[in-house]
C-alpha positions as CSV (number, residue, x, y, z in Angstrom):
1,X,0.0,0.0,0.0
2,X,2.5,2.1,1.0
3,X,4.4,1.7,-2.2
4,X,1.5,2.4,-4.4
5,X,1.0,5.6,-3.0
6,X,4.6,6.7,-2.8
7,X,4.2,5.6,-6.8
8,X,0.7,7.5,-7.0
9,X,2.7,10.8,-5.4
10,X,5.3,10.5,-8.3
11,X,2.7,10.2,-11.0
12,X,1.4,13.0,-10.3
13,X,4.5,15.6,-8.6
14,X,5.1,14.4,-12.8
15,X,1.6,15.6,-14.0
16,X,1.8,19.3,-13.1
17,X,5.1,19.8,-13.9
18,X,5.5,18.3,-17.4
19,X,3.6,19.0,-20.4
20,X,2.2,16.0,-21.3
21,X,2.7,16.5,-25.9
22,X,6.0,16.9,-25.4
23,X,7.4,15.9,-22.1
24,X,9.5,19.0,-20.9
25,X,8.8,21.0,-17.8
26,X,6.1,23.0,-18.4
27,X,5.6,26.9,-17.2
28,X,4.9,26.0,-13.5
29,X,7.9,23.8,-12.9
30,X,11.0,26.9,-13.1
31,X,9.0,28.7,-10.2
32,X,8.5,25.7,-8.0
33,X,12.7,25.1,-8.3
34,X,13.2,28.6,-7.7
35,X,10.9,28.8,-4.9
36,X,13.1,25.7,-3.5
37,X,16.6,27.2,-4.4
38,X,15.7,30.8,-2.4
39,X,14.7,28.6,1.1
40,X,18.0,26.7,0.3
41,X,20.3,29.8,-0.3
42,X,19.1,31.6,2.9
43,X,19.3,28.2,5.4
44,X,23.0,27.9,4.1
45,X,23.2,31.4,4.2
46,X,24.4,31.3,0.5
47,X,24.3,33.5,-2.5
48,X,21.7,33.0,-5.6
49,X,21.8,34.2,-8.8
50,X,19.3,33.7,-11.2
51,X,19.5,33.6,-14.9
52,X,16.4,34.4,-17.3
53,X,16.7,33.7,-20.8
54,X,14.7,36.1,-23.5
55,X,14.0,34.7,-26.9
56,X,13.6,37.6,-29.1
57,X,9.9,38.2,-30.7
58,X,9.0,34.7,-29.5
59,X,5.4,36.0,-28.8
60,X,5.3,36.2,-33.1
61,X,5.9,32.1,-32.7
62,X,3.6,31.6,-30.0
63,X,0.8,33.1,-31.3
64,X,0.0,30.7,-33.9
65,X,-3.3,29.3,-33.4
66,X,-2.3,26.1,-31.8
67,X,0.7,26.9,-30.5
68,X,3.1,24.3,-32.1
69,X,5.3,26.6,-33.4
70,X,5.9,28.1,-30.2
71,X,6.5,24.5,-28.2
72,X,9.0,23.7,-31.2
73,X,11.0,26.3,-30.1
74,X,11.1,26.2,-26.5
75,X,12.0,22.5,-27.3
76,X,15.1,23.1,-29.2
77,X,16.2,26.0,-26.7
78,X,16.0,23.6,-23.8
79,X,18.2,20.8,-25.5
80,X,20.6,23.2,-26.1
């Protein structure tokens, strides 16, 4: 029983942070390991940076009706 649920827990902890079309962390997850990294950095008393990446005139790609073009993208930019 015990195993199920821990197994049930994973399922879904994978659920609201991946998109399920194409299987990379969807918009939610980068806040949730932020969220984590700021508690971390101020138990240890460490610095954090954070790094934000703009992809120029991506709202042109993303506003196709369906999107794809937009996914595509982000996609490739997170493989590489």
């Amino acid at each position: 029983m015990a195993v199920e649920l821990r197994e049930t827990g994973v399922e879904l902890e994978r659920l609201v942070t991946v998109d399920s079309l194409f299987g990379v962390l969807n918009q939610r997850a980068p806040f949730e390991r932020l969220d984590l990294e700021v508690l971390r950095s101020l138990r240890y008393r460490h610095h954090l940076t954070e790094l934000t990446i703009d992809l120029d005139h991506f709202n042109r790609l993303d506003d196709d009706p369906l999107h794809w073009t937009g996914d595509l993208v982000l996609i490739e930019a997170e493989e590489h």
